[in-house]
N, C-alpha and C positions, 0 to 999 in steps of 0.2 A: 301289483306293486310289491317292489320284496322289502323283507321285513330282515332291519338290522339289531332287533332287541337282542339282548340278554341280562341273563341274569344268574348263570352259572358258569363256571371255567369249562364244561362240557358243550355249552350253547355256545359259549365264545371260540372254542375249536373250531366248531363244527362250522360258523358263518368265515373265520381264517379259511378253511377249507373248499368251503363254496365259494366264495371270493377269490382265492389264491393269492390272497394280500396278510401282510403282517396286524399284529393287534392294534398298533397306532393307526392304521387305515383302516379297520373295521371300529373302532372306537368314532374314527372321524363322522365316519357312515351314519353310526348311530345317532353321533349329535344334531348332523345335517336331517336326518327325518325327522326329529323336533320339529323343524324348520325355525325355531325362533333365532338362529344364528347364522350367516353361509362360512365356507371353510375359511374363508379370508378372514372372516372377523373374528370366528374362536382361536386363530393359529395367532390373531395380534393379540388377545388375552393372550393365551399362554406364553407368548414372545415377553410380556410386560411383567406376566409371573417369573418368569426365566431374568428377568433383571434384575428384579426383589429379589429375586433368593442372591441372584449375584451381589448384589450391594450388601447385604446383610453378611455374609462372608466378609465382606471386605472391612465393614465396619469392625465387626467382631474381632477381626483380624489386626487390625492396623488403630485403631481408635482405643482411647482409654474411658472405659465406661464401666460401671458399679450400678449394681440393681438396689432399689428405695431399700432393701432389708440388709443389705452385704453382704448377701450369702454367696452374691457370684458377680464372676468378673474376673477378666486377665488369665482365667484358666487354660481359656483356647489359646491364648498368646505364648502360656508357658509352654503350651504342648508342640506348639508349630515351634520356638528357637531350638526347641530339643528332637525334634524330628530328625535331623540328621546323626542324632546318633538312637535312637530309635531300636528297641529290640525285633518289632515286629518291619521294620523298613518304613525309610522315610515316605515314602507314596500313602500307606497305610497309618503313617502316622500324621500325614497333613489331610488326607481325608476324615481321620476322626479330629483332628484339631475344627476343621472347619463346620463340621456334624456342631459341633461345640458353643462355635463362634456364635454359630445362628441363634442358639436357646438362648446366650447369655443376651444376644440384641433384644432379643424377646421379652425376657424378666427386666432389661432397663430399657423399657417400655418405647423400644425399638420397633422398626417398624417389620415383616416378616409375611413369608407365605405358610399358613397352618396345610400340613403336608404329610396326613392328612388333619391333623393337630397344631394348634399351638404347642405343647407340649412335645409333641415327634416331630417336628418344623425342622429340624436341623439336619436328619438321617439323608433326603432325598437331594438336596441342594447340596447337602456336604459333600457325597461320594459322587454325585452325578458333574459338577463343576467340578470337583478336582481332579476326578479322571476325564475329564473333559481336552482340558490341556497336554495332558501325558499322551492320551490317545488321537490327538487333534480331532476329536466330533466336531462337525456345524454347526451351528446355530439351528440349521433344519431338522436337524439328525436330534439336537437334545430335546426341538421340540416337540417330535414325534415320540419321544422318552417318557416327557410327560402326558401325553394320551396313552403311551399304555401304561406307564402307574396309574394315572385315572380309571382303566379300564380295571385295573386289580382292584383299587381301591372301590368303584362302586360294587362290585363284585361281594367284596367283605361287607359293605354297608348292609344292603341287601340282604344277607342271609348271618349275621352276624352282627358286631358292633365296631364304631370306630370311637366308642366312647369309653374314659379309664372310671369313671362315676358306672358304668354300665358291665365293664370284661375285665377291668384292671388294666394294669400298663401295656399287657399284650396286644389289649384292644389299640394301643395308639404306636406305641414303638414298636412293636411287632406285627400292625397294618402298612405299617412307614418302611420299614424293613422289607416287608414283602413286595411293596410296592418298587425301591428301590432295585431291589436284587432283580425284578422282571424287566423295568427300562434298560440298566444297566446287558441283559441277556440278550434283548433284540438289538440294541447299540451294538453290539458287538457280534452281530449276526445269527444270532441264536435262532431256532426253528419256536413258531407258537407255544408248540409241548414244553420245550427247553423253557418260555419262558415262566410257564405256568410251576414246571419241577422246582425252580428256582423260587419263586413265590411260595411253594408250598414249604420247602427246604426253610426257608426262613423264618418263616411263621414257628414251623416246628421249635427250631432252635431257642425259641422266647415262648413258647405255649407256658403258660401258667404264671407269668410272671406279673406279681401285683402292684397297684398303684398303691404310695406310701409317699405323698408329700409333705417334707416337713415344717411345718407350720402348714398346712395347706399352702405351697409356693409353690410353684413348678418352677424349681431352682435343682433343691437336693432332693432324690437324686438324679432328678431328670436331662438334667446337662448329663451329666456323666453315663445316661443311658443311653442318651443319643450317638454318645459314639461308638457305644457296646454295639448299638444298632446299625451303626455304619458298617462296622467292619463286617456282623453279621451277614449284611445283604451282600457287600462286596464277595463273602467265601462262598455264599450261596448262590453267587450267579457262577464263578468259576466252577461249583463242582458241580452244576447243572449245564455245562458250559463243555464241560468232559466228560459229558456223556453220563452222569451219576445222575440214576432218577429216584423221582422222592416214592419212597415205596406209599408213604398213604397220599392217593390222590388229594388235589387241591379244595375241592370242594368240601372232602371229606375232612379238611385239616382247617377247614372255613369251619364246618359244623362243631369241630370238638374244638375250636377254641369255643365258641358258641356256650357248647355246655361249662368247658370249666368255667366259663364267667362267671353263669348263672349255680355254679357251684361254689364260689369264692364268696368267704363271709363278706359284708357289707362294711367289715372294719378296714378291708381291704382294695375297697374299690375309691379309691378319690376321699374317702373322708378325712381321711389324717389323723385316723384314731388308731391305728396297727402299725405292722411292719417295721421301719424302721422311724416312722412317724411319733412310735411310742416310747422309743428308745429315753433312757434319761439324758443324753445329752438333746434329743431334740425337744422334748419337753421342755428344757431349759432354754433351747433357742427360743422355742414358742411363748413360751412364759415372758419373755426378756423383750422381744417385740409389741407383748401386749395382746396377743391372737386368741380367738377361742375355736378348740375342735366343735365342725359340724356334729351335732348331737341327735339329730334324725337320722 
């Protein structure tokens, strides 16, 4: 019987290769040898995740809503009426608006797909449905998008972390990022390798970046990183897309996030005791809420 595991971006080639199918098809493969699922029923999960992240744009989008602390709210909305004059281009700039929209659903206890985070929820849903429309993808086509983010994303799990309490924020926006930038590669007909350079590409671009929530919320500044995260995966599927490959392989760019984690003080991993967590003005917001910093 053949065997669809992996557990490296080298094993996962290698089975695209043996197969002569895309990574959403060998992803499929892999789930279906569980057996606890047939392809019919994981494609209508992903179909019902593909909904929720769409609802969650929209609400974000279109609905007036304030998370319990105030920190956030209406941000995406400002970002999307100014999209059309937009320095980086209205396209880019409704794809980070809606990166946006989803975090804010989130913190006002909205409902969301965690992608692979609650906290990085915004990046995969925002750039995938908004280029959705501009490029008319299927319904079939996005949800083949999501098997192969899944496929990056267990890939990080595995040999890595998707946790910001664990790698920092790299582990989560910059898992979500990677993820992104790869579905977005094969959507648009990218080769396995392509999708992988693009995965790696974007990891890169956010390696070392730490988690610093103010007051412990995953408000500030994780909205606003989410759409740092959006546009990140957006560039890095294009220049993996033009033939620019990530010179340190993927696995390898799996592993050294890996280590900076575990080299990143612990004031900087989710506690809210560093970064911009320490700042005196966040102090004061923490203070004024009532909140105390984890002290473990």
């Amino acid at each position: 019987m053949k065997s669809y595991q992996f557990s490296t971006g080298v094993e996962l080639l290698a089975l695209c290769e043996r197969e002569k199918a895309p990574i959403s098809a060998v992803m499929q493969l892999r789930e279906e040898s569980f057996g606890d699922f047939t392809r019919a029923q994981m494609r209508a999960e992903m179909a019902k995740n593909l909904a929720v992240m769409r609802a969650s744009i929209q609400k974000g989008l279109e609905e007036e809503h304030e998370s319990v602390s105030g920190l956030s709210g209406k941000d995406a909305q400002r970002l999307s009426a100014y999209s059309g004059d937009a320095l980086m281009g209205k396209t880019m700039a409704e794809v980070c608006a809606a990166s946006m929209a989803v975090v804010e659903v989130n913190a006002s206890m909205g409902r969301i797909v965690a992608a692979p985070t609650a906290g990085a929820c915004g990046i995969l849903p925002g750039a995938l449905l908004t280029l959705a429309k501009l490029n008319r993808w299927k319904e079939d086509a996005l949800i083949d998008a999501l098997f192969t983010a899944a496929a990056i994303g267990s890939i990080i799990a595995a040999n890595s972390t998707l946790a910001g309490a664990e790698g920092g924020c790299q582990a989560e926006t910059g898992s979500a990022a990677a993820m992104t930038a790869a579905a977005l590669v094969e959507l648009q007909g990218g080769k396995p390798a392509q999708v992988l350079d693009a995965a790696a590409i974007a990891l890169k671009n956010i390696l070392g970046l730490v988690c610093d929530p103010v007051a412990g919320l995953v408000e500030c500044p994780c909205i606003k990183r989410n759409a740092i995260g959006a546009a990140n995966a957006v560039l890095s599927a294009d220049l993996a897309l033009a033939g620019v490959p990530s010179l340190i392989p993927f696995d390898e760019t799996v592993s050294a996030m890996k280590n900076v984690g575990r080299a990143m003080s612990s004031d900087l991993r989710e506690t809210a005791r560093g970064g911009l967590a320490a700042t005196p003005t966040a102090v004061r917001i923490k203070n004024e809420l009532g909140f105390q910093t984890i002290s473990n």
